[in-house]
C-alpha positions as CSV (number, residue, x, y, z in Angstrom):
1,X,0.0,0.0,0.0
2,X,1.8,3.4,-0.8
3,X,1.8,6.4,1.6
4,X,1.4,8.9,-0.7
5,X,-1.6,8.5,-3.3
6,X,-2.0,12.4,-4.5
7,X,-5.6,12.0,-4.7
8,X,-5.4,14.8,-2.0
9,X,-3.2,17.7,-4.0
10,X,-5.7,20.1,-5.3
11,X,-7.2,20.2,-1.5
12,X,-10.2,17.4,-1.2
13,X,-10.3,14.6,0.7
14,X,-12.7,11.4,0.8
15,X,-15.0,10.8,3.8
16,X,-17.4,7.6,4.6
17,X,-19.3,7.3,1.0
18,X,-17.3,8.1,-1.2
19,X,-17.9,11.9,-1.5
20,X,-14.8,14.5,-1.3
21,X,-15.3,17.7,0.2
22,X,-12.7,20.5,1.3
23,X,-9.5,19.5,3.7
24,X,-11.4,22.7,5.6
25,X,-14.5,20.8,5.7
26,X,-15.8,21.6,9.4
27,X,-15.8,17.5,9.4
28,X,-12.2,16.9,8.5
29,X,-11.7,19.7,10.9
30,X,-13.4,17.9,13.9
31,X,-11.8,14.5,12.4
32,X,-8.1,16.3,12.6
33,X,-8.9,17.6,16.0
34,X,-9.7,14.2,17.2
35,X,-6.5,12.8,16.1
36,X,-4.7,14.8,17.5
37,X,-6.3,14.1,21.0
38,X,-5.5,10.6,20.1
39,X,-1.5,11.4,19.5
40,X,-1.7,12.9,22.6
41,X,-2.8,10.2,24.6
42,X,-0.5,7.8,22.8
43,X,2.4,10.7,24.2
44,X,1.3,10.0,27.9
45,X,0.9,6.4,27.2
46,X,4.6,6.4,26.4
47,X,5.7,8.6,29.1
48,X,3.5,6.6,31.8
49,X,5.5,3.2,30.7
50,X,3.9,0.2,30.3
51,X,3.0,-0.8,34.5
52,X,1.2,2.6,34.6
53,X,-2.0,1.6,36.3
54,X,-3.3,3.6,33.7
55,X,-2.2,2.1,30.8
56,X,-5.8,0.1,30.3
57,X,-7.9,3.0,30.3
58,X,-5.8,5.1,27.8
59,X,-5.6,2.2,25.6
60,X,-9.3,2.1,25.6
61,X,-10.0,5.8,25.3
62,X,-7.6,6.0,22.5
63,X,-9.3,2.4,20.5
64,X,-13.0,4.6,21.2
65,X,-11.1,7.3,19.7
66,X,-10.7,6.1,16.7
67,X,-14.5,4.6,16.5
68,X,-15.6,7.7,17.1
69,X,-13.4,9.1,14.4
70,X,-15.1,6.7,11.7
71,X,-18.4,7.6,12.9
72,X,-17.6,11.4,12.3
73,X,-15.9,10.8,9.1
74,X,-20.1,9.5,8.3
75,X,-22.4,11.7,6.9
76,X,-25.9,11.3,9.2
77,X,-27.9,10.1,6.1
78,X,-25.1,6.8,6.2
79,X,-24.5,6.4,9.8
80,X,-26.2,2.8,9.6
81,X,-23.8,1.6,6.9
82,X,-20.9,2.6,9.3
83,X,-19.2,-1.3,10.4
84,X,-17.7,0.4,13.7
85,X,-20.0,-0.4,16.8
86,X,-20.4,3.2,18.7
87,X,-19.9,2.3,22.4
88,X,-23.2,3.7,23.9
89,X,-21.4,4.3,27.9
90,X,-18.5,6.3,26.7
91,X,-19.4,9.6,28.7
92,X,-20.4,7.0,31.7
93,X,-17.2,5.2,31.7
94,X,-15.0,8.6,31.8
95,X,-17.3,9.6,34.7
96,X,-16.5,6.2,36.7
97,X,-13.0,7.0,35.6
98,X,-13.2,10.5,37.6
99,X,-15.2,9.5,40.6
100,X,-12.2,6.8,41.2
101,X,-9.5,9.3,40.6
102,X,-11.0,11.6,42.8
103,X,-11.9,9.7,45.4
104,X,-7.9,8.4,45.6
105,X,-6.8,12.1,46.3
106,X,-5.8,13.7,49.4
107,X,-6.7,17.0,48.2
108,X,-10.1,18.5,47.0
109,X,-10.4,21.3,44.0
110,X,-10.6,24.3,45.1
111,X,-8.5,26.7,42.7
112,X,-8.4,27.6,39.2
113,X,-4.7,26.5,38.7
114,X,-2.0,27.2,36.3
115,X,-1.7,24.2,33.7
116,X,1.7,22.4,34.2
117,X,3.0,20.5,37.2
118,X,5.3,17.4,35.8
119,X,5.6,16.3,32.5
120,X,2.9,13.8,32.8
121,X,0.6,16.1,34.1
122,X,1.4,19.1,32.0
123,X,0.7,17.0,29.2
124,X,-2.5,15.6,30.8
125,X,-3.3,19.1,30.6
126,X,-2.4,19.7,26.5
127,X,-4.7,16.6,25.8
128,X,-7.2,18.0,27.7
129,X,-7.4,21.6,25.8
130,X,-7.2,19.8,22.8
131,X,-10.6,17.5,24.0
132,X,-12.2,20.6,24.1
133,X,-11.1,22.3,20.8
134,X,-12.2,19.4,19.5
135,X,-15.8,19.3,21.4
136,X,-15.9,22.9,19.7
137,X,-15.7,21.3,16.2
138,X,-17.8,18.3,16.8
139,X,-20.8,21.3,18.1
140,X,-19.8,23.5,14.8
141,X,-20.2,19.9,12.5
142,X,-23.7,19.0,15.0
143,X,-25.0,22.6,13.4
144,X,-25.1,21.0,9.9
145,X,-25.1,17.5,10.1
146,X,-26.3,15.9,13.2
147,X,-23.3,14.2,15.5
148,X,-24.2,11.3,17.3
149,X,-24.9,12.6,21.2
150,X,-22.6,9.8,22.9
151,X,-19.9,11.6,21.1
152,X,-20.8,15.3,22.1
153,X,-21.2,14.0,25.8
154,X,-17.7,11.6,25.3
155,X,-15.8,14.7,24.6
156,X,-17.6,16.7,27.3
157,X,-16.4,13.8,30.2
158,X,-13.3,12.9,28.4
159,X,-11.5,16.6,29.0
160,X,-12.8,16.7,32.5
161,X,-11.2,12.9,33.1
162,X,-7.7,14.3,31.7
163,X,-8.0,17.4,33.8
164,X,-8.4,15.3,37.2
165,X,-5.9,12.8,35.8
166,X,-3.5,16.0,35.9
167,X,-4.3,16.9,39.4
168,X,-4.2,12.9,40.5
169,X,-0.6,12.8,38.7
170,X,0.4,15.7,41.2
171,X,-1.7,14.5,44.4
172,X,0.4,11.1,43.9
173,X,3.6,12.7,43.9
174,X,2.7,15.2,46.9
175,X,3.4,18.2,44.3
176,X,1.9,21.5,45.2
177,X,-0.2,23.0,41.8
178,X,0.4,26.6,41.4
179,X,-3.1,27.9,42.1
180,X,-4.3,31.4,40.0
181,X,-7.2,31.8,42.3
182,X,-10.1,30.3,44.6
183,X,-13.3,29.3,42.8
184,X,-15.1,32.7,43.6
185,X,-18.5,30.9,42.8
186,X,-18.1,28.6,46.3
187,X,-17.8,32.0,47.8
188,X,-20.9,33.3,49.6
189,X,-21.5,36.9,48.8
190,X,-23.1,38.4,51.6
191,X,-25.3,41.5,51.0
192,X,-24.4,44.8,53.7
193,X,-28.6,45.3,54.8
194,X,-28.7,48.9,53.5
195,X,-32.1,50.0,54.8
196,X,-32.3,52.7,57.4
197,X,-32.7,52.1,60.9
């Protein structure tokens, strides 16, 4: 099979179909965006080695990855000619994922902090700006051509799971995050009582 195949020079590309449309398409956009994410995880797989207890659950994330990558390559009107079974507990398996993270650390969120920390947890952080850009472009797509919800939701849960997967990485190691500020909406505003007495 050869790398190159030059179909793609003049700027189209072929999606679930047959049809070619723009390498701008919002769809290739969302598509590009998603592998990205992917790369990503595969970057904190290899950092993490191989015992990582978390090694499982990126392996799966990344494999649903690329599901969901088919399924968003698929025009609505063909989405039951797509071979690729669409997990339907995607969004509920990154929120077990987070509940048992959280749950493991010694200390709560309570700060907006400053992405970073160690390497495995700054790059938690990438992946998980990335999830979002590419929640953006899956919502911009859903505008035009319906996207399956599981995936909108997957997206949603799947930046918040890398988020607390950066904290856990710090929590573990007994790291201190650099904080920007408190969460001003736990605060309770009180009101001064400015009638007359």
């Amino acid at each position: 099979m050869k790398i190159y195949t030059r179909g793609g020079d003049k700027g189209k590309t072929g999606i679930h179909g047959g049809k070619r449309v723009d390498k701008d398409d919002i769809r290739i956009e969302a598509n590009g965006t998603l592998d990205e994410l992917n790369a990503l995880l595969g970057s904190i797989r290899a950092l993490i080695g191989s015992e990582h207890e978390w090694q499982e659950m990126l392996f799966y994330l990344q494999r649903s990855l690329m599901i969901v990558m088919s399924h968003v390559a698929t025009p609505a009107a063909l989405r039951s000619q797509n071979p690729n079974d669409l997990p339907e507990n995607l969004d509920v398996y990154c929120e077990q994922r987070i509940d048992a993270l959280n749950a493991g650390m010694q200390h709560p969120s309570t700060h907006f902090i400053l992405p970073g920390g160690n390497l495995i947890s700054a790059q938690c952080h990438v992946a998980r700006t990335v999830a979002r850009r590419a929640e953006r472009r899956l919502w911009t797509l859903n505008r035009t051509d319906s996207v399956t919800p599981v995936i909108l939701r997957f997206l949603n849960r799947l930046s918040d799971l890398l988020f607390v997967m950066a904290r856990y990485e710090m929590d573990k190691e007994g790291a201190e995050e650099e904080r920007w500020q408190d969460f001003l909406y736990k605060k309770k505003t009180i009101i001064p009582n400015l009638k007359r007495k």
